[in-house]
C-alpha positions in Angstrom: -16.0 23.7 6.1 -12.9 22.5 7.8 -11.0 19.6 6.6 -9.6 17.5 9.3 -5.6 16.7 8.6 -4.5 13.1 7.9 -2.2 12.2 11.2 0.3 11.0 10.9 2.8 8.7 12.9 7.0 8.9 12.7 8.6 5.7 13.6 12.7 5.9 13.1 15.4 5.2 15.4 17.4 7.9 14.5 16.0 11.6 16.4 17.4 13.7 13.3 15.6 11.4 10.9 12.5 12.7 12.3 13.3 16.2 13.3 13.8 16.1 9.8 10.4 14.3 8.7 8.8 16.6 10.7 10.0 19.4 9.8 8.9 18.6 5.9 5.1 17.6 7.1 4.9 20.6 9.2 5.0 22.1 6.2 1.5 20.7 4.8 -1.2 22.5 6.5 -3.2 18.7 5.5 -0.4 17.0 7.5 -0.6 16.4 11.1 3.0 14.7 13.3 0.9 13.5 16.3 3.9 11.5 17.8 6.9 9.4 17.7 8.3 6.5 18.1 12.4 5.1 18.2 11.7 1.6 17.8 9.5 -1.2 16.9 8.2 -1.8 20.4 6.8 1.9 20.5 6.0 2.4 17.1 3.5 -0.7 18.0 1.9 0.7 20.9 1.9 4.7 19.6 0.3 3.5 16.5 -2.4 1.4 19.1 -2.5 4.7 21.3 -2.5 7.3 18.5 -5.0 5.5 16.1 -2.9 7.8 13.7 -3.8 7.9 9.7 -0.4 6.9 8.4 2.8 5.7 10.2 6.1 6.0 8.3 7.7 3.4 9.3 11.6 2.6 9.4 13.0 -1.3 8.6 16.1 -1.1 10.5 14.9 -0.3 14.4 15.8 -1.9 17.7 13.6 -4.3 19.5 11.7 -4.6 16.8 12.2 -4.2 13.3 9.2 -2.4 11.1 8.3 -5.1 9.2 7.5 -7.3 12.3 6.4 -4.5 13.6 4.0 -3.7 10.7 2.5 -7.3 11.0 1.6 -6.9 14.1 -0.2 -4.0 13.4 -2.5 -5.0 11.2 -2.9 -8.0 12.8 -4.8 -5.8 15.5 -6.7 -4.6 12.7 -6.3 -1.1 12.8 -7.0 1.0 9.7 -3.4 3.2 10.5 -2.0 2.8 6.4 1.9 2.2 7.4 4.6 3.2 4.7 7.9 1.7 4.9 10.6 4.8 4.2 13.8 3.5 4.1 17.2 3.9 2.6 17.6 0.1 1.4 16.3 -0.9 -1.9 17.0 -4.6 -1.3 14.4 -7.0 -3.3 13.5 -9.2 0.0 12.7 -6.4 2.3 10.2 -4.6 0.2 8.3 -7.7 -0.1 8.5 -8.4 3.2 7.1 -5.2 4.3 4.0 -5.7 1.5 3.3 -8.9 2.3 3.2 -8.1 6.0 0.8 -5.0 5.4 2.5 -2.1 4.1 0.6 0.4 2.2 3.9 1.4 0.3 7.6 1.7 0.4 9.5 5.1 -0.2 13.1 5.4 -0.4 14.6 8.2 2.5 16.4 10.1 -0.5 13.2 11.6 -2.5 11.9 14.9 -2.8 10.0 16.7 0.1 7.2 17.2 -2.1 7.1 13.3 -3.0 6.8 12.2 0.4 3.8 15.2 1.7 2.5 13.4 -1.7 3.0 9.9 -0.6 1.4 10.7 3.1 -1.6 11.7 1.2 -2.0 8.9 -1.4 -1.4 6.4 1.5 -4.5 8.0 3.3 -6.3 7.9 0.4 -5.8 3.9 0.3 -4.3 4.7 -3.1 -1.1 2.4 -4.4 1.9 3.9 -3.2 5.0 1.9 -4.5 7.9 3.3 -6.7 7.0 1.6 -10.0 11.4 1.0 -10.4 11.6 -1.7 -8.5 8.3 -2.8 -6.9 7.0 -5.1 -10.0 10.3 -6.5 -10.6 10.2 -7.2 -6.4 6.7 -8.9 -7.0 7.1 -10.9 -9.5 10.7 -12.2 -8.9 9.2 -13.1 -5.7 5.9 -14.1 -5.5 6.2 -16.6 -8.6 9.3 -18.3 -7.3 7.2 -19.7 -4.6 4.5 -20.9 -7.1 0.7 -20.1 -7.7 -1.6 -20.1 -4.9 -5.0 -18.8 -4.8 -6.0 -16.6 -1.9 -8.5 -17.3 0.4 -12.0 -15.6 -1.0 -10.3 -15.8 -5.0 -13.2 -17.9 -6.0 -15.9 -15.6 -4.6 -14.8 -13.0 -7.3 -16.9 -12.6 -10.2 -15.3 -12.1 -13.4 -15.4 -8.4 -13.9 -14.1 -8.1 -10.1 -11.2 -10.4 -11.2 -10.5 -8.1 -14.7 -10.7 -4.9 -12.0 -7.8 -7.0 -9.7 -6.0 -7.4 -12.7 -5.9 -3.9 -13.9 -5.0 -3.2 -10.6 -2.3 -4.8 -10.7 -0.9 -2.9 -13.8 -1.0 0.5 -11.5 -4.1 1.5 -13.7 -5.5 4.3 -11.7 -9.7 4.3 -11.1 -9.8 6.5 -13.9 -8.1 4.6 -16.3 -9.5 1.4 -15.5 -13.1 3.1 -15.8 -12.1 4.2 -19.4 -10.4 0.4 -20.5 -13.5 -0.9 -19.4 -15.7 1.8 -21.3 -17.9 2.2 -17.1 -18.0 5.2 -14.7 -15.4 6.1 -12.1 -18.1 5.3 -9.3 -18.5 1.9 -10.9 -14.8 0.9 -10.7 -14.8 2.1 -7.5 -17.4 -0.1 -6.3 -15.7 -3.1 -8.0 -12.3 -2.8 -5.8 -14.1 -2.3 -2.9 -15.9 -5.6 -3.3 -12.9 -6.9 -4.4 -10.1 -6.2 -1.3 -13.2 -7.2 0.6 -14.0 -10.3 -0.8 -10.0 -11.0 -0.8 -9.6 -9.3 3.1 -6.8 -6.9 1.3 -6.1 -4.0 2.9 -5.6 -1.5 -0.3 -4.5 -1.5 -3.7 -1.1 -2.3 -2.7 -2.0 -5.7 -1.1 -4.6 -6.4 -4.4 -1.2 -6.1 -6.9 0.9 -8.7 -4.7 -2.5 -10.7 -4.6 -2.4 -10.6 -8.5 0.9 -12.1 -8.8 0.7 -14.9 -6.2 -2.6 -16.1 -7.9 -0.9 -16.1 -11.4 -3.1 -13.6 -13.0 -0.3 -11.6 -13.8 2.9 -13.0 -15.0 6.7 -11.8 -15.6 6.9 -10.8 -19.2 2.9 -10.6 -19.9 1.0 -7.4 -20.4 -2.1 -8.2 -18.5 -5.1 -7.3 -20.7 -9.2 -7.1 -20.0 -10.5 -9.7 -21.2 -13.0 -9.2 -24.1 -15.6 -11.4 -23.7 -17.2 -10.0 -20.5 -19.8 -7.6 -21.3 -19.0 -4.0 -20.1 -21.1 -2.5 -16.8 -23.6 0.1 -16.8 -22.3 3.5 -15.9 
């Protein structure tokens, strides 16, 4: 049985920027370039158009910038995941571009193999941040503006809010399944309530969420907590 590739959308402002990108996917028989896009304006209406997978999205465009135009994509509510690849590592514009909807940052300068890798993950819905900076980003952010629970917070039930904060320590489904002594099926059943009970997007969104409702805080090692009774496998 065939396997349909994850399509994906280039959005930079710079032609050899995505020859380049392109070139590197092309190389993926599970990626698929199905357009691009110079600036914000068309990276909008080619994502609209395209219904791609991914986009990888430049900040720095004309007419619009990919944060805004990020925003506005998921404000339409497609399921495109978009992935801010950049070469600017400054604190306020990765938290910008997760807080508008970005499924994950990337820096322009890594590997070829990271970023097939990172195309992939982002499909998958899976966290895709670059552990160096992004939880510094997070919390030097989101607790400098004070704790505010999101809409839907109270709807979680307490095992929902220990998966949210596992979550938010980059455990994987795997490892959050083996903390909390359930199956992988289980844990995955638990997220998905979860972002949907919180209207997150991904895992991404759910580890911002995490810091802007105080359950994790700079300088704490956010645990389980104990006293709820584990699920049945």
């Amino acid at each position: 049985m065939t396997t349909m590739p994850i399509t994906v959308l280039l959005a930079d402002d710079q032609e050899l920027v995505r020859t380049g990108l392109r070139m590197i996917l092309a190389g993926d028989d599970q990626l698929e370039v199905v357009g691009e896009a110079a600036d914000g304006v068309q990276a909008f209406d080619e994502t609209i158009r395209l219904c791609p997978d991914v986009v990888l999205m430049d900040i720095a465009m004309p007419r619009l910038n990919g944060i805004e135009a990020t925003r506005r994509i998921v404000a339409t509510g497609s399921p495109a995941r978009v992935v801010m690849l950049t070469t600017f590592d400054r604190s306020e514009l990765v938290y910008d571009a997760l807080t508008a909807g970005a499924s994950g940052f990337l820096l322009k300068d890594l590997p070829s193999a990271r970023l097939t890798d990172g195309v992939r993950a982002a499909a998958r819905g899976e966290e895709l941040l670059a552990p160096q900076i992004t939880r510094r980003l997070i919390e030097e952010f989101t607790l400098a503006s004070g704790v505010r629970p999101p809409p839907g917070y109270e709807l979680l039930t307490e095992r929902e809010e220990e998966v949210l904060v596992l979550v938010a320590r980059g455990l994987s489904n795997a490892e959050i399944a083996s903390d909390l002594y359930v199956s992988v099926q289980t844990v995955k059943s638990h997220v998905a309530r979860m972002l949907a009970k919180l209207g997150l997007r991904d895992r991404v969104q759910a580890v911002v969420t995490a810091y802007e409702c105080g359950l994790v805080r700079p300088g704490e090692q956010p645990s389980s907590h104990p006293s709820c009774p584990p699920d049945s496998p």
